[in-house]
C-alpha positions, 0 to 999 in steps of 0.5 A: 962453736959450741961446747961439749959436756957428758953428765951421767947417762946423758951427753949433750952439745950446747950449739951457737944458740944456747939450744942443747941437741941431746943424745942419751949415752944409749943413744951414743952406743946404739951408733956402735957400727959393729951393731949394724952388720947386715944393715943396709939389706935388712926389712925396712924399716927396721928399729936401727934406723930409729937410732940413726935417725935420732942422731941425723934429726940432733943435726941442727948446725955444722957444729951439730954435725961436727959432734956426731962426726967427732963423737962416732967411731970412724967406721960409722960412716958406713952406717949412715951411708946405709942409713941414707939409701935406706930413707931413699927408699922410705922417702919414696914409700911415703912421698915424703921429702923430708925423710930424703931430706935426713938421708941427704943429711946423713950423707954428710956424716958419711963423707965426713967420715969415708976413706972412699968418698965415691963410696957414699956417693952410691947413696946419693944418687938414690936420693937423687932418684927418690926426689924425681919419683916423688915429683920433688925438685932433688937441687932443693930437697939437696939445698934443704940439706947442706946447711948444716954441713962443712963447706967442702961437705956442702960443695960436693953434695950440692952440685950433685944434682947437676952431674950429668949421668945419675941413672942409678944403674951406674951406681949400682942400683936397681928400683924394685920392691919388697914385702913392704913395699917400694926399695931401691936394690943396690945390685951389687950387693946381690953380687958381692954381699953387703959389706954394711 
């Protein structure tokens, strides 16, 4: 396990190899979720996923994922929820499994936060769906991704990709775009408004 240390403006986690995974204390506040209100509509991208994906690109090892999760206010999940629907969408734009990769990642973080785990799952199957539009194997892109989560977090993102129904249509989505290109609409949001 690896130890905890704030030193001024910055704060860092020393991991199993001695290597520092380094958020600056902005870094820290820009997670504030009351910051993210609107987030997972808003243009995409947008300067908030920068911040977030600071954090997810920090995540090396479960101990790593352990101090995001331990370090974040509990109601930050919802921002990473958000945070991996949104790189669904990028990932798409730029066929890039690596982006999908971190929004798997930051599912994770989501799930080791959520009062309602089915909740982040509406995200995960948007990833799924990005992996198959990019002609990319999502059973990998989702394996590349569980390492550095906890077992029971591991468990349940892993065999996503082999449940039987994944039309995004049962999970609220929709495949559309906007003026920058390709998005996935989350259609109940359109119904009910964004809660993050």
């Amino acid at each position: 396990m690896g130890a905890w240390s704030g030193r001024g403006t910055r704060a860092f986690f020393f991991g199993v190899g001695g290597e520092a995974v380094i958020l600056t204390e902005e870094q820290w506040e820009a997670l504030d979720p009351d910051k993210y209100l609107g987030y997972g509509p808003r243009e995409l991208p947008c300067a908030e996923d920068a911040h977030v994906d600071a954090a997810i690109r920090a995540i090396n090892s479960t101990e790593d994922m352990e101090v995001i999760v331990r370090f974040t206010r509990h109601s930050t999940w919802k921002v990473f929820k958000a945070f991996a629907a949104r790189m669904a969408s990028l990932g798409v734009r730029h066929r890039d499994p690596e982006i999908i990769r971190r929004g798997v990642v930051a599912c994770g973080v989501a799930l080791s936060r959520s009062d309602d785990h089915r909740e982040v799952i509406l995200s995960l199957a948007v990833l799924h769906r990005a992996c198959v539009l990019i002609e990319e194997d999502p059973a990998e892109v989702f394996r590349g991704a569980v390492g550095v989560m906890p077992h029971w977090i591991a468990e349940t993102v892993g065999q996503f990709p082999m449940r039987d129904d994944l039309r995004i249509e049962s999970f609220g989505w929709a495949e559309g775009a906007d003026g920058s290109g390709f998005r996935f609409i989350n259609t109940w949001w359109l119904l009910y408004g964004p809660a993050r």
